[in-house]
C-alpha positions in Angstrom: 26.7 59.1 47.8 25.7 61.4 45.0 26.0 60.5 41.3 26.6 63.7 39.3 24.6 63.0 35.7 24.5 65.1 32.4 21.6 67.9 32.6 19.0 66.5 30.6 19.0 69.3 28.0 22.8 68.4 27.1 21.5 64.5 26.9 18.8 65.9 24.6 21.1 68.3 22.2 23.7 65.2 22.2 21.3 63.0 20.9 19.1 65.4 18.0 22.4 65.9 17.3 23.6 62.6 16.4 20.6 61.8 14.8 21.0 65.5 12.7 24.5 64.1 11.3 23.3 61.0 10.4 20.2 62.1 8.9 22.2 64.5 6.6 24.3 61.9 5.8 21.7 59.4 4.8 19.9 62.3 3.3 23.2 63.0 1.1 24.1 59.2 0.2 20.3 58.2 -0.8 20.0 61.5 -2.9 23.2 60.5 -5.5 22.1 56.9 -5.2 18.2 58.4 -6.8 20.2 60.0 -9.4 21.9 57.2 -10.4 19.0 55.2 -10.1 16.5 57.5 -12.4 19.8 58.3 -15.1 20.2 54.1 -14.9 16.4 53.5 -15.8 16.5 56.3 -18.7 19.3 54.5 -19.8 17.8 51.2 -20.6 15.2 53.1 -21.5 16.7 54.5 -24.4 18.9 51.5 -25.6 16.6 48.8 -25.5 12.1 49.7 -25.2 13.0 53.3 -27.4 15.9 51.7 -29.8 14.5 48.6 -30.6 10.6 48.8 -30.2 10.3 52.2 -30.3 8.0 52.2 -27.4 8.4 56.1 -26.3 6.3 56.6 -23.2 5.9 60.2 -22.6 7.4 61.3 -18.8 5.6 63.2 -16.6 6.1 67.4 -16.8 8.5 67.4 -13.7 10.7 64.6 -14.9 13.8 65.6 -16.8 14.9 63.3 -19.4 18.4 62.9 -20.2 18.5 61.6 -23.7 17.1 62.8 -27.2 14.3 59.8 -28.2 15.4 58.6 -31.4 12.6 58.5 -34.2 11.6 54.8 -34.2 8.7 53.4 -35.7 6.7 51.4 -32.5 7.2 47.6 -33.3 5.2 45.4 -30.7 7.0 42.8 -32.1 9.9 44.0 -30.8 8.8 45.3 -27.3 7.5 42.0 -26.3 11.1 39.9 -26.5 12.8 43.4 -25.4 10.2 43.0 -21.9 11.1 39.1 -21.7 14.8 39.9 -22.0 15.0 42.5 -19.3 12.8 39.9 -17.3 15.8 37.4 -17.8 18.1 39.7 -16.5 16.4 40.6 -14.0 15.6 37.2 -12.5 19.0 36.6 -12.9 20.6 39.0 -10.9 17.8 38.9 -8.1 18.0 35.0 -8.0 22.0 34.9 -7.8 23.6 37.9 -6.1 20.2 38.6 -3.8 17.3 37.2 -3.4 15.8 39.9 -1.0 15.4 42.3 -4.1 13.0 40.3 -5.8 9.7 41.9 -6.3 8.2 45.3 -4.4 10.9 45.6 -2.4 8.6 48.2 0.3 7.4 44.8 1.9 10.9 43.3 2.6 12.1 46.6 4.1 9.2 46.3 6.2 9.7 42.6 6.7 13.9 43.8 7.9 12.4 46.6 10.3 10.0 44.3 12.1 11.6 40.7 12.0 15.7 41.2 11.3 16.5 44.1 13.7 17.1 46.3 10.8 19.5 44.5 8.6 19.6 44.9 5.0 22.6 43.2 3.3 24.8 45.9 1.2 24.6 44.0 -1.5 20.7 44.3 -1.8 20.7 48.2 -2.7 23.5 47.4 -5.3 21.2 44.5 -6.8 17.8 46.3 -6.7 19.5 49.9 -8.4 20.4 47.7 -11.3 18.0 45.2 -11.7 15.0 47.5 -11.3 16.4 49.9 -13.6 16.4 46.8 -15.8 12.4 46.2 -15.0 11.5 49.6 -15.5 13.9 50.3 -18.2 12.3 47.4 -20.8 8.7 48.7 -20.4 7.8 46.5 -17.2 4.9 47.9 -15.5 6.4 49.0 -12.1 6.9 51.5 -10.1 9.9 53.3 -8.6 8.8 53.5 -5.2 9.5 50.1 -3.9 13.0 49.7 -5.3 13.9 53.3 -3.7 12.2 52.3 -0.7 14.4 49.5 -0.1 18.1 51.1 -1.7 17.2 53.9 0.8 16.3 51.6 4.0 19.6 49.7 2.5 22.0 52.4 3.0 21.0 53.3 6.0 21.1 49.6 7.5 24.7 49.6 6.1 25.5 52.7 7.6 24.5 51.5 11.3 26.5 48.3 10.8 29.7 50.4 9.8 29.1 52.5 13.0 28.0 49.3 14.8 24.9 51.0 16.0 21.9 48.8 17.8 19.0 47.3 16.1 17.0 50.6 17.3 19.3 52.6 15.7 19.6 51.0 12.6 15.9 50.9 11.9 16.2 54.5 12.7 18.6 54.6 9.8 16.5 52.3 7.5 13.6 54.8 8.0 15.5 57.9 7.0 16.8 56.2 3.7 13.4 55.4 3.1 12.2 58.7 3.6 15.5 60.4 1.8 14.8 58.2 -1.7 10.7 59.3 -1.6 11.1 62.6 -0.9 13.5 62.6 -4.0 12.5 60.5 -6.5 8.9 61.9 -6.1 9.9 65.3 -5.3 7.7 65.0 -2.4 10.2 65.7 1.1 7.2 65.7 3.6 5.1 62.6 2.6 9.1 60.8 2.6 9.2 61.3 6.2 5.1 60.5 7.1 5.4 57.2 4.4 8.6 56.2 6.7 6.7 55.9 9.9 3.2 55.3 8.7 4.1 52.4 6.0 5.0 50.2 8.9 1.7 49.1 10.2 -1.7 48.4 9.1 -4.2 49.9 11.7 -3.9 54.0 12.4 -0.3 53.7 14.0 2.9 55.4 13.5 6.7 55.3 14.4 6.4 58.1 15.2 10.5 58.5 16.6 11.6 58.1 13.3 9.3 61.3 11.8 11.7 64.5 12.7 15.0 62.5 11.8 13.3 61.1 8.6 12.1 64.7 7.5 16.0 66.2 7.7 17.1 63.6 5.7 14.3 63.6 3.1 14.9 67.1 2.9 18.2 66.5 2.1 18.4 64.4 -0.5 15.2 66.2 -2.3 17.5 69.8 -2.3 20.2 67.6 -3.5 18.2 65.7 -5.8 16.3 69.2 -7.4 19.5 71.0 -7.4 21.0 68.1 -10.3 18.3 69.1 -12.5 18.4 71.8 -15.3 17.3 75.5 -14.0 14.0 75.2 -15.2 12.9 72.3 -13.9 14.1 72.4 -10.4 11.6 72.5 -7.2 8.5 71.8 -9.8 6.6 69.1 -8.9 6.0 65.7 -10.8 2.9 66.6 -12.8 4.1 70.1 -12.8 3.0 73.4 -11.3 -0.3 73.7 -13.7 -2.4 71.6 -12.3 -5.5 74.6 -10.6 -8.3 72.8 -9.5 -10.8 74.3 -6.8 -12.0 72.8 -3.7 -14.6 70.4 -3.1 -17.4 72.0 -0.9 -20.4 70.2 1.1 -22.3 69.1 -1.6 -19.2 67.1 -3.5 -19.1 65.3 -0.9 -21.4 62.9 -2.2 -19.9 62.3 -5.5 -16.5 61.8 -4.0 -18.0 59.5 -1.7 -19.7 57.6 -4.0 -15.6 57.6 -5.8 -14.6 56.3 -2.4 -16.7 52.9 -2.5 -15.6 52.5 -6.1 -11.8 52.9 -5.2 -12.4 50.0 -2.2 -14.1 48.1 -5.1 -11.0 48.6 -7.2 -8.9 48.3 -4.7 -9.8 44.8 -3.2 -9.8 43.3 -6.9 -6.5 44.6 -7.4 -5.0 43.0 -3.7 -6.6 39.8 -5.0 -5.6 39.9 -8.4 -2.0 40.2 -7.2 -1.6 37.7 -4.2 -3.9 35.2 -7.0 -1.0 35.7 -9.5 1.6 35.6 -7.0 0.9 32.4 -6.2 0.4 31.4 -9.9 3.8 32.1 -10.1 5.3 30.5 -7.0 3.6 27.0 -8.0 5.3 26.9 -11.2 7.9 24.1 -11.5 10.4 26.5 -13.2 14.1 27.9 -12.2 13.1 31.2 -10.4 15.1 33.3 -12.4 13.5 32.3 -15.8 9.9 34.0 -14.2 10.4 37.3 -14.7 10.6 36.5 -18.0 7.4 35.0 -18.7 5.7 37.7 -16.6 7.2 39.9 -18.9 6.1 38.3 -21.9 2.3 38.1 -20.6 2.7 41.7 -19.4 3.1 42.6 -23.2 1.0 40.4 -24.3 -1.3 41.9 -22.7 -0.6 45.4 -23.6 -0.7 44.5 -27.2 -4.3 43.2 -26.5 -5.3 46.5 -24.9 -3.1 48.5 -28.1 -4.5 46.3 -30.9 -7.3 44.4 -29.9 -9.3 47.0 -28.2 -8.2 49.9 -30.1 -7.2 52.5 -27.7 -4.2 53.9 -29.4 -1.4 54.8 -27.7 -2.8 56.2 -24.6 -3.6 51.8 -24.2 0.5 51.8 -23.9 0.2 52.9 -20.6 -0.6 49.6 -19.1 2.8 49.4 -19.4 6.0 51.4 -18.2 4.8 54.2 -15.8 1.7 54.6 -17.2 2.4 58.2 -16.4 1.3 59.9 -19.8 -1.7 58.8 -19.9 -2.0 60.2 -16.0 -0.4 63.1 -17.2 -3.0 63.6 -19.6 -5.8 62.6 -17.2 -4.8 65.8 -15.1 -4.2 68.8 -17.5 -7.1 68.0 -19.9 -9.6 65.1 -19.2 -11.9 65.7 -21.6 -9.2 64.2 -24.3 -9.1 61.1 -23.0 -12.2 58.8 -23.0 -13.9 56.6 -20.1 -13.2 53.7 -22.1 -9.9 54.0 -22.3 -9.3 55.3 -18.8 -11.3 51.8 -17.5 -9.1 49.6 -20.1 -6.2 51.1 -19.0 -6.9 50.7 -15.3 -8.3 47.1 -15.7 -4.5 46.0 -17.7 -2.6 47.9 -15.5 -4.1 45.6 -12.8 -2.8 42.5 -14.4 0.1 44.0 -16.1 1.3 44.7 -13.3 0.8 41.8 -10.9 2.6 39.9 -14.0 6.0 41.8 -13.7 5.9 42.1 -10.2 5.0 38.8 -8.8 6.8 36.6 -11.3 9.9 37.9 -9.8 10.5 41.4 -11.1 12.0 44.2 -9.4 9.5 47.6 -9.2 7.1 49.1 -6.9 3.4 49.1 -6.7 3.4 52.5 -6.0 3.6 54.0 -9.4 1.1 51.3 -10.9 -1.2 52.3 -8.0 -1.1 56.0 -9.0 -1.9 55.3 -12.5 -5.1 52.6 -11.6 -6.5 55.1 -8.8 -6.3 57.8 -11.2 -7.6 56.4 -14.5 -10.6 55.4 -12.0 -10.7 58.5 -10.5 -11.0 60.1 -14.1 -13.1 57.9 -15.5 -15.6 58.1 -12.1 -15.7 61.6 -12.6 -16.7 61.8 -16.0 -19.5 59.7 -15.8 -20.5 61.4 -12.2 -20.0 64.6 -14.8 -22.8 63.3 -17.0 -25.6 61.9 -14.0 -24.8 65.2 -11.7 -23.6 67.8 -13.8 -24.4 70.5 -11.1 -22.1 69.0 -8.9 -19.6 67.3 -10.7 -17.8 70.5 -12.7 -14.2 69.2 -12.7 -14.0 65.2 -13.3 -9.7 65.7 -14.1 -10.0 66.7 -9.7 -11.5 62.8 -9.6 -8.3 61.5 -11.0 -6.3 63.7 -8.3 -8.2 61.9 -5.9 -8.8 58.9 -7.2 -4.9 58.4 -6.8 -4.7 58.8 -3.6 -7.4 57.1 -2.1 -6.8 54.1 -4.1 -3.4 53.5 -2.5 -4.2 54.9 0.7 -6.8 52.2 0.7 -4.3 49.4 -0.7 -1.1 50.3 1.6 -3.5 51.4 4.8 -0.9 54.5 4.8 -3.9 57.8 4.1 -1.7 60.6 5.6 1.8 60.3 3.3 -0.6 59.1 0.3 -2.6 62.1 0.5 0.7 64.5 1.1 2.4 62.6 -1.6 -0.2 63.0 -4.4 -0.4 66.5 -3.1 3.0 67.4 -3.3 3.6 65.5 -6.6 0.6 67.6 -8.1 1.2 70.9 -6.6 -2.5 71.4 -5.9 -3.4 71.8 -2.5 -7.0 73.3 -3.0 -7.8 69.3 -3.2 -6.9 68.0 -0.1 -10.5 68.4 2.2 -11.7 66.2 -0.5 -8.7 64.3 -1.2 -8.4 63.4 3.0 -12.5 62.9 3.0 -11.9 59.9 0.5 -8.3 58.3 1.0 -9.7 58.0 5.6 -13.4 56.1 4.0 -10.6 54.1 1.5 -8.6 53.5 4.9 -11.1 52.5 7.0 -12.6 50.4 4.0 -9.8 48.4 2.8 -8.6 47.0 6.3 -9.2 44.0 5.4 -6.5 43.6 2.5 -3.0 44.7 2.1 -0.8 45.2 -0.5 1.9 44.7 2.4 1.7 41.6 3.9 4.7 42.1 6.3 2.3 45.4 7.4 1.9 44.0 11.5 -1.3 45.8 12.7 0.7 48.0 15.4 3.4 48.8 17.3 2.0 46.2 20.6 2.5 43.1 17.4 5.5 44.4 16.4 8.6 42.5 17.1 10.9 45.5 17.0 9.4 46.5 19.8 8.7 44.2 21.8 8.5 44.8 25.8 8.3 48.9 24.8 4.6 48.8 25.7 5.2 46.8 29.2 4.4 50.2 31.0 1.6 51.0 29.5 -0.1 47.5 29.7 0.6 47.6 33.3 0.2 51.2 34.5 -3.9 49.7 36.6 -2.1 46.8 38.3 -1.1 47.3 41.0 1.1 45.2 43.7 -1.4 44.2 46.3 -3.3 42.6 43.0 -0.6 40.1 42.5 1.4 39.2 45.2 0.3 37.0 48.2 0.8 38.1 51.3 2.0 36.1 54.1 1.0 36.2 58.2 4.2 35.0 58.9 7.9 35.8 57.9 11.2 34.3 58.9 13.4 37.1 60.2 16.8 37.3 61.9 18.3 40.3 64.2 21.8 41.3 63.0 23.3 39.7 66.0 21.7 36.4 64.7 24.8 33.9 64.5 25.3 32.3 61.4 25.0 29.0 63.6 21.5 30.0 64.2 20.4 31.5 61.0 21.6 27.9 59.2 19.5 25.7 61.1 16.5 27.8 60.7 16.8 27.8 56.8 16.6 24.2 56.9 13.1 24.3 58.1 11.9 26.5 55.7 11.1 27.0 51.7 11.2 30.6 52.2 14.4 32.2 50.4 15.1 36.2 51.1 15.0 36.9 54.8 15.0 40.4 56.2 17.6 42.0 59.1 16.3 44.0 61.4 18.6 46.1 64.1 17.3 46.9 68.1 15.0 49.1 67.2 12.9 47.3 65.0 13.9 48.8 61.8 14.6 46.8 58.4 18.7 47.4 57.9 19.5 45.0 55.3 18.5 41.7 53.3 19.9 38.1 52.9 18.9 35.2 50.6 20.4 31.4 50.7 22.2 31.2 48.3 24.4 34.3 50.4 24.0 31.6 53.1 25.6 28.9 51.4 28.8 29.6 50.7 29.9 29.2 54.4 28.1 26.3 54.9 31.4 24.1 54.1 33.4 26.1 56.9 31.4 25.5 60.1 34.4 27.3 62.5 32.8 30.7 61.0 29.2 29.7 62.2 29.6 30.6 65.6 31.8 34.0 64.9 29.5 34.9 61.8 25.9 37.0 62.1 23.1 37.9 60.0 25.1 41.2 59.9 28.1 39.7 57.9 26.1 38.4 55.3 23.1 40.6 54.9 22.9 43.2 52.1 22.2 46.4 53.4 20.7 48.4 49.9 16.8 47.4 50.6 15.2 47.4 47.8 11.9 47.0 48.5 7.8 47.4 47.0 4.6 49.1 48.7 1.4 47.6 47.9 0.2 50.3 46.4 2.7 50.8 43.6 2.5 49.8 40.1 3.6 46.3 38.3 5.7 48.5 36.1 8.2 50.1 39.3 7.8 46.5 40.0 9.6 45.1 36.7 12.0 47.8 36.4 13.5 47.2 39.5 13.9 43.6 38.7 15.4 44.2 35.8 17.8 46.7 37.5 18.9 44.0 40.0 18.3 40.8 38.2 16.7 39.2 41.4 13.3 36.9 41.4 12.0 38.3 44.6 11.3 41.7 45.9 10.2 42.1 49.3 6.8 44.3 49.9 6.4 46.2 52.8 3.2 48.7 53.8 2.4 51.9 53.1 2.0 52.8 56.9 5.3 51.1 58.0 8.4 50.7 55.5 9.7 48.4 58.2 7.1 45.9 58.0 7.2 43.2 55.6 4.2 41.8 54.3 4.9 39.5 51.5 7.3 39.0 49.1 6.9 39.8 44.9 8.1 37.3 42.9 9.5 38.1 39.1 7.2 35.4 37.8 4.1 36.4 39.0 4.8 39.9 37.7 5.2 38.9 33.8 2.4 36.8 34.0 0.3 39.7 35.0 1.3 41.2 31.8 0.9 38.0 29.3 -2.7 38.4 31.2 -3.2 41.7 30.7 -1.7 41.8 27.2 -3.9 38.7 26.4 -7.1 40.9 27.5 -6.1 43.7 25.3 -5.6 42.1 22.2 -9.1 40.3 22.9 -10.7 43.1 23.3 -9.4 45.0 20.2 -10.2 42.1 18.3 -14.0 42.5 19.6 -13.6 46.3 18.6 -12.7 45.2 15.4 -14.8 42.5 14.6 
């Protein structure tokens, strides 16, 4: 009997196009959510930092702000209980409607794609939209790529359970929100869809499934996104379109690499400063929700030290909030801005923001990350400028650079770092040098993690766990694992039943083959088959091994592979598969049992992972 099937190109239009719909409408959902979410933080913005403390961080040149800044004398005074009070709120909200929100945000969408089969509670994007607007908002020093990260990754996780999709679909879904709220809040649609399948993992792995879906919906919600702003603002990126720096050539190299080891410098201080402050905070014998707060308070405390007590004026301010003026300024004229302040900067925005972020706050490390890699980068470059002025001609291309390798390097994801920073610059002349730093940053900083839910690769990942059974058993081969046997139990079809049940009671062995006149293998029994006429004895003498044999012989060669082997257990759900050789299909040699094959592969997967441990150490 034939079974007609689908042609395989309609399987494979049906399902780009499912995954076309939904990406569109991920893309579409996560791109009104970003607008909320940016017209939320402006907001707070304006009614509590600008009102009251008149703390007026400047935007970058691609962001569009929606209210006039009122003319406010800047009152530290102020900003500091403005900071604790959003901290309040925010540890309020987090602690009481959703606990899952507290903090980055990236790493518990990473922890939900690995360890919860991709679900996100709805009520987590509602919380993390409003409470990080309330971080970021007050002057907390965070970034928006964590909460968007996780609002994206939680619409699409509520969408699957509305459609009541499986766990591989709905991380599927996860990564395209992801992908849809990076590619729009950082007007950067390319590095979305890389970040969504690169993020996941530590080592130089990818999901790489999720890449082509991801991409439509990041390109979604960034059209949508650009299309809300004014005229003149739309498709420009995030530092604007002025930024024309030329390329590094052979000899830069050096410098850059010498800006390399300093970024994995700064970058292993900063993984430690955080984790070290982290747990600072979870010690404390305090309600959680009153610890945002007091990491707010220290963050301006701080950032008063940095204003007043070291004198940098208000570039110093951007330890806190985005810290993207003084980027801003960094990039378009570098020569304004001095190496002190750059390091200052870069040294608070370290602590500043481990304070609002560990103690409980809601924002992303991304942002921050920008801002430390490129005050580094800057300040790097200038003093490179002044001990190799015939190499070092631009030092604002070091701060271009300097922000991506430092977070490629603290997130072990160099590709969507380096296309982000790209795209949110607009200068693409950069990117031989930008790559040449952010892969010696990678390969550097594997040691440390931002992400600690990052699993090292797809083989440790629990979300797919059994995917790489194939591959891990594609060398072993049947004759390595089975035993064979010299002698086999075996009936003829005209064996009576009378017959064939004193003969099982003599032996362990369990599946017994049928053979017909001329020697050929027509059919299969076990004894459990056996034992349901054992009760009705009148049948044993009209019975034969015909009447209770299975005739569908599914059997193994030697020669085949442990991974036909597995699959056809799993097809039949039996524990024993009889192998027969590759001269005679008829003759039975041994028999496979389901056992021995998955401990070949807890071997074999054993092996590996000991021998990339000795690659790696």
């Amino acid at each position: 009997m034939v079974r007609n099937f689908p042609s395989l190109q309609k399987i494979r239009h049906s399902f780009w196009g499912k995954w076309f719909s939904l990406a569109v409408i991920v893309g579409c959902s996560v791109a009104g959510v970003a607008m909320l979410f940016e017209f939320l933080i402006e907001l707070v913005q304006f009614a509590t930092a600008e009102w009251l403390a008149g703390f007026q961080p400047e935007a970058a040149y691609g962001e569009h702000r929606y209210f006039t800044h009122p003319k406010r004398e800047f009152s530290f005074w102020w900003l500091i209980p403005t900071m604790a009070l959003g901290g309040l709120l925010t540890g309020y909200l987090v602690h009481y409607l959703a606990p899952e929100a507290r903090g980055a945000g990236t790493d518990a969408t990473i922890d939900a794609f690995h360890n919860k089969r991709g679900m996100i509670s709805i009520r987590v994007p509602l919380v993390k939209t409003l409470a990080s607007a309330i971080t970021l908002g007050t002057g907390g020093s965070a970034g928006r790529e964590g909460p968007i990260t996780q609002i994206g990754a939680g619409i699409g996780s509520y969408l699957g359970q509305r459609l009541k999709l499986s766990a591989n679909d709905r991380r599927m879904l996860m990564s395209m929100g992801m992908a849809a709220g990076i590619g729009a809040i950082f007007r950067a649609p390319l590095a979305g869809a890389i970040f969504a399948g690169e993020i996941l993992y530590r080592d130089a792995d990818i999901e790489a499934d999720v890449i082509v879906p991801s991409a439509v919906a990041s390109t979604v919600a960034y059209a949508i996104f650009q299309s809300a702003l004014p005229a003149e603002m739309r498709f420009t990126p995030m530092f604007g379109d002025q930024l024309k720096h030329q390329g590094g050539n052979l000899v830069e190299l050096l410098p850059f690499g010498i800006l390399a080891c300093v970024l994995v410098f700064a970058a292993a201080v900063y993984i430690k400063v955080f984790f070290s402050v982290q747990r600072m905070f979870d010690a404390l014998a305090l309600p959680a929700f009153v610890k945002p707060m007091i990491g707010a308070a220290m963050a301006g405390s701080l950032g008063l030290f940095v204003f007043l007590g070291l004198d940098t004026g208000p570039r110093g301010l951007a330890c806190l909030g985005s810290g993207y003026q003084l980027l801003q300024a960094a990039l378009i004229n570098v020569d304004q801005v001095s190496i002190a302040v750059l390091l200052a900067v870069a040294v608070a925005k370290i602590l500043t923001t481990s304070f609002t972020i560990c103690s409980g706050g809601s924002g992303g490390v991304f942002g921050p990350s920008l801002v430390i890699g490129g005050c580094v980068g800057a300040g790097v470059g200038k003093v490179l400028q002044i001990w190799m002025p015939t190499m070092v001609s631009q030092p604002s291309s070091y701060a271009i650079v300097g922000m991506a390798g430092f977070f490629a390097g603290c997130a072990n994801a160099p590709f969507s770092t380096v296309l982000m920073v790209t795209e949110m610059t607009g200068d693409y002349k950069l990117l031989a040098p930008t790559l040449w730093v952010s892969a010696i940053c990678f390969i550097l900083c594997q040691p440390w993690s931002l992400y600690a839910a990052q699993v090292p690769n797809r083989i440790d990942s629990p979300a797919h766990r059994g995917d790489f059974t194939i591959d891990l058993l594609s060398n072993v081969l049947v004759k390595d694992v089975f035993k064979p046997r010299e002698s086999i139990m075996r009936f003829q079809e005209s064996s009576s039943l009378d017959e064939i049940v004193h003969a099982l009671a003599k032996t362990p062995q369990r599946y017994f083959p049928v053979y017909n006149s001329d020697d050929e293998l027509t059919g299969i029994f076990s004894a459990e088959d056996v034992r349901s006429y054992l009760y009705d004895d009148i049948l044993w003498s009209v019975a034969n091994a015909k009447d209770v044999m299975i005739e569908d012989v599914i059997t193994l060669t030697v020669d085949e592979d442990l991974n036909a082997a597995l699959n056809r257990f799993t097809a039949l759900n039996v524990d024993e598969l009889p192998v027969v050789s590759n001269e005679n299909p008829n003759q039975i040699v041994g028999w496979l049992r389901r056992k021995e094959a998955i401990a070949a592969y807890n071997q074999r997967r054993l092996e590996l992972k000991k021998q990339q441990q000795a690659e790696q150490g």
